[in-house]
N, C-alpha and C positions, 0 to 999 in steps of 0.2 A: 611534504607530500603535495605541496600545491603545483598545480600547473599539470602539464600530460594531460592522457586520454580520462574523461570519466565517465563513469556510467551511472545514471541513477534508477532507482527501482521503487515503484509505490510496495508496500506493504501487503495488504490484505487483499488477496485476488491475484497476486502475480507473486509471490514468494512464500506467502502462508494461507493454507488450507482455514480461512478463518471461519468456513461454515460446520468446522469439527465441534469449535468448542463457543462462537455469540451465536449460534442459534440457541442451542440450549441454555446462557447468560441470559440471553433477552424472555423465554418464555416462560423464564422459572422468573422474572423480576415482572414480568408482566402477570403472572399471577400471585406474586406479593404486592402487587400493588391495584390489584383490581381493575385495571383492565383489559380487553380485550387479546388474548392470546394470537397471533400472528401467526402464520403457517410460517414453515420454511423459507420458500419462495419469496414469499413478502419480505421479510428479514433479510433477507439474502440480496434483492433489489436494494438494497440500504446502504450498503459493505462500500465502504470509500468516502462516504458522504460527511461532513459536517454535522455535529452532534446536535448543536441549536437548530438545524434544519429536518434532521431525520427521526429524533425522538420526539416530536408532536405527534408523526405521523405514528411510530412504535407504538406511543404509550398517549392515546390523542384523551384529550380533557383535565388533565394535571395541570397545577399553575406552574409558571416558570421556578419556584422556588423546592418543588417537588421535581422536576425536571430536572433538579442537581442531584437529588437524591435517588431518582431511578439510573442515574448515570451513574452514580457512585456504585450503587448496588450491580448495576452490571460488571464496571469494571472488577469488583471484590469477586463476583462469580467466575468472571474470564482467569481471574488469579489462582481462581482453585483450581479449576476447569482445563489449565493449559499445562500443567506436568504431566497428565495422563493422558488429554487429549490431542494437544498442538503436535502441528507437522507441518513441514513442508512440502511442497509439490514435487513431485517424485523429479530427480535430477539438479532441483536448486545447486545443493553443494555442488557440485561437480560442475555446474556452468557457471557459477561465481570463482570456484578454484581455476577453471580454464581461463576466465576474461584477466584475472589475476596474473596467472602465468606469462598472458599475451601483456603484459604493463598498462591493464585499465586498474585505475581507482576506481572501488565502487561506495556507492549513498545509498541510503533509504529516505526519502523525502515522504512526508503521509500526512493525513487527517486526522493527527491521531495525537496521544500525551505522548513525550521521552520516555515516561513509566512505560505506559505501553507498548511503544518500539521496543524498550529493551527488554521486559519481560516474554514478547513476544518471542524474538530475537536468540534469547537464551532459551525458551524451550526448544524452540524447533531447531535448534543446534548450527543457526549460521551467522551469530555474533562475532565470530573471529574472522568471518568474510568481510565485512560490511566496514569498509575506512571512516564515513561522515555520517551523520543522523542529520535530519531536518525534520522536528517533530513539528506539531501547530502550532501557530503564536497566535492570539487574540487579534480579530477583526483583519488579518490575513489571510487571501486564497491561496492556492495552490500556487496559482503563477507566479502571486509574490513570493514563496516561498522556496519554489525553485528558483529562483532569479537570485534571492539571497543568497540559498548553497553557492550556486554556479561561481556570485562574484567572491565570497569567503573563501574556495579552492581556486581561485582563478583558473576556470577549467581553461583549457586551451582547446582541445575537439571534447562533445560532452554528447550525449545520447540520452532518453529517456524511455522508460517502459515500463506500462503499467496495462490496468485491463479497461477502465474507465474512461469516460470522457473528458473527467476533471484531467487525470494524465497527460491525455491526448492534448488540451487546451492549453495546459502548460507549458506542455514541450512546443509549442506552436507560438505563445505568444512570444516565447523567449529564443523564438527562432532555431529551433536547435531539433534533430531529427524525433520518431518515436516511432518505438516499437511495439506491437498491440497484442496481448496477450489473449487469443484465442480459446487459451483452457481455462480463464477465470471465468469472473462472474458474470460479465454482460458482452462478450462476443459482437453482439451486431453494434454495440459503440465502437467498436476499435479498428473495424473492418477495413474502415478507408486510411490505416495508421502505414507510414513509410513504409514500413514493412510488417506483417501480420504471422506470428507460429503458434504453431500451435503444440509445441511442446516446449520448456525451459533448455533443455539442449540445444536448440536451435536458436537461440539467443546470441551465442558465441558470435557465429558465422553472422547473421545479421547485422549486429554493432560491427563489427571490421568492416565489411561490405559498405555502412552507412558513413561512417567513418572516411573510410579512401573516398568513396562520391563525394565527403565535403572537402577535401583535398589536408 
């Protein structure tokens, strides 16, 4: 499968509805652990981010060694949380089965465990789309991380699309187009992204379009 077109896709914000089911993980672990309960919005500002960076702010006053353990406890939550609640953004399937048909490879590149991609992945039913995973490795960014996927598939044209700015950063340092997903989480990050939709359907025709411009 290595080599052709590929496309990579962050996770939460641009493929999965992940404010169905870590909002209610984080509030329900933030009042088992005493403190401070976080509105939605706040939580939801978080969604993409690195855990040793966004859990101080979540769950601020814990020493790092409870820090593992408000993680843990969230992730246990998201596990119960995601058979009933996970979904995907309305049209995912059907715009990963079109890029598919057109002979793009697709990744999930993220911030996140392999646990978590795949358990993700399998609730909201579009594991069987998805060719490569690139979950986080210790004391790597994103950049490194897509840089890794790209050179293990030796992509030959590769695209990137996510809703965040870590995406956007990515796919920039590693030279390679991106497309900014307008109906996730943070919108006015992705604004100035190669090209910007604001629905999953409209993914298809963007990657081609970016694609022939690279020749």
């Amino acid at each position: 499968m290595n080599g052709g077109n590929w496309i990579v896709f962050d996770l939460d914000g641009t493929l999965n509805r992940t404010d169905l089911v870590s909002v209610e993980a984080h509030q329900q672990a933030q009042r088992e652990f005493g403190v401070p309960v976080r509105d939605a919005e706040f939580i939801i500002s978080m969604f993409g981010g690195i855990a040793r960076d966004t859990f101080p702010l979540l769950a601020p006053g814990l020493s790092e060694e409870v820090y593992a353990e408000y993680g843990g406890r969230v992730a246990e939550l998201e596990q119960e949380l995601l058979p009933q609640c996970g979904r995907a953004f309305d049209g995912c399937a059907e715009m990963l089965s079109a890029l598919r048909g057109k002979g793009w490879h697709t990744a999930v590149c993220s911030n996140a465990s392999v646990r978590y991609i795949e358990a993700v992945l399998q609730a909201i039913r579009l594991r069987p789309l998805i060719d490569e995973l690139r979950p986080l490795e210790l004391h790597l960014t994103k950049v490194d991380m897509l840089r890794l996927l790209l050179k293990k598939v030796e992509a030959g044209r590769a695209v990137m699309v996510g809703d965040r700015k870590y995406d956007k950063e990515a796919a920039r340092e590693n030279g390679i187009p991106f497309i900014g997903c307008l109906y996730g989480f943070a919108p006015d990050e992705v604004r100035d992204a190669d090209h910007a939709v604001a629905h999953p359907l409209e993914i298809v025709e963007a990657a081609e379009r970016l694609a022939e411009s690279r020749g």
